[in-house]
C-alpha positions in Angstrom: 206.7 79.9 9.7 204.5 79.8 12.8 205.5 83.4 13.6 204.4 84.7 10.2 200.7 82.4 10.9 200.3 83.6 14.0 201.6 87.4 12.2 198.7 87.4 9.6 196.1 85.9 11.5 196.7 89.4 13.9 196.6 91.1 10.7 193.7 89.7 9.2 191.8 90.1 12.6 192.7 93.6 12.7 191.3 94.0 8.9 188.2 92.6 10.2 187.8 94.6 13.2 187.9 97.7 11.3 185.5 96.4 8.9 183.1 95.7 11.1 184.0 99.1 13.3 183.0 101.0 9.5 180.4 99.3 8.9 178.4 100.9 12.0 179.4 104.0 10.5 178.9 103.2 6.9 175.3 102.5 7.7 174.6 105.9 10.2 175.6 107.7 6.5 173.5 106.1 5.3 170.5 106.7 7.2 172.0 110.2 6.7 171.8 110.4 3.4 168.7 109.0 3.5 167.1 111.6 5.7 168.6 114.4 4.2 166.9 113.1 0.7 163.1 112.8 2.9 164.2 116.3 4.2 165.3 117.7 0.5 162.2 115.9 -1.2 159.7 117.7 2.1 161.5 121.1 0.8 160.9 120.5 -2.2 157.1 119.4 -2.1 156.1 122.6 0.5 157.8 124.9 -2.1 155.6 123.5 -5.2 153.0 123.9 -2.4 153.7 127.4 -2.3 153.7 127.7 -5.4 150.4 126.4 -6.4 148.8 128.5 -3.7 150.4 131.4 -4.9 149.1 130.6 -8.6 145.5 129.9 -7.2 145.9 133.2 -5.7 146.9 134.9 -8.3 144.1 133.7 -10.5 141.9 134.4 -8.3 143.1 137.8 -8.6 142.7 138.3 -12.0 139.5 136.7 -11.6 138.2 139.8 -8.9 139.8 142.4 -11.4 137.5 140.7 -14.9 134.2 140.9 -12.1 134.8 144.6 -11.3 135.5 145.7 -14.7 132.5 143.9 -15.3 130.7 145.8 -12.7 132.1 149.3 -13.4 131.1 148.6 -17.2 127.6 147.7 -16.4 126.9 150.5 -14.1 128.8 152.8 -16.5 126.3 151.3 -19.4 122.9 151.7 -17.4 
């Protein structure tokens, strides 16, 4: 009866030893995890970036195209 004690306390030490050796590792994933999200969501925020600069851009653009026609028409009309 003492041998099987003494059997399971070495096996419920080992449990606990691996535990605690995953949790160190549990919890690097996890600062994994959460840096790839910050990295995802920094991707993510420099494309919409992108994006709207490229739309400003763009109606800016159109904007230059409506002031020449403007032009050529006025100097077309006088």
């Amino acid at each position: 009866m003492n041998e099987l004690t003494e059997e399971r306390s070495r096996i419920h030490a080992s449990i606990v030893i691996k535990a605690l050796a995953d949790h160190p590792t549990a919890s690097n994933m996890d600062e994994f995890t959460q840096e790839r999200s910050h990295t995802h969501a920094s991707i993510v925020i420099n494309v919409l970036a992108y994006h709207h600069i490229a739309r400003d851009m763009n109606e800016l653009t159109q904007e230059r195209s409506r002031i020449h026609a403007n032009i050529v028409v006025n100097a077309l009309t006088n």
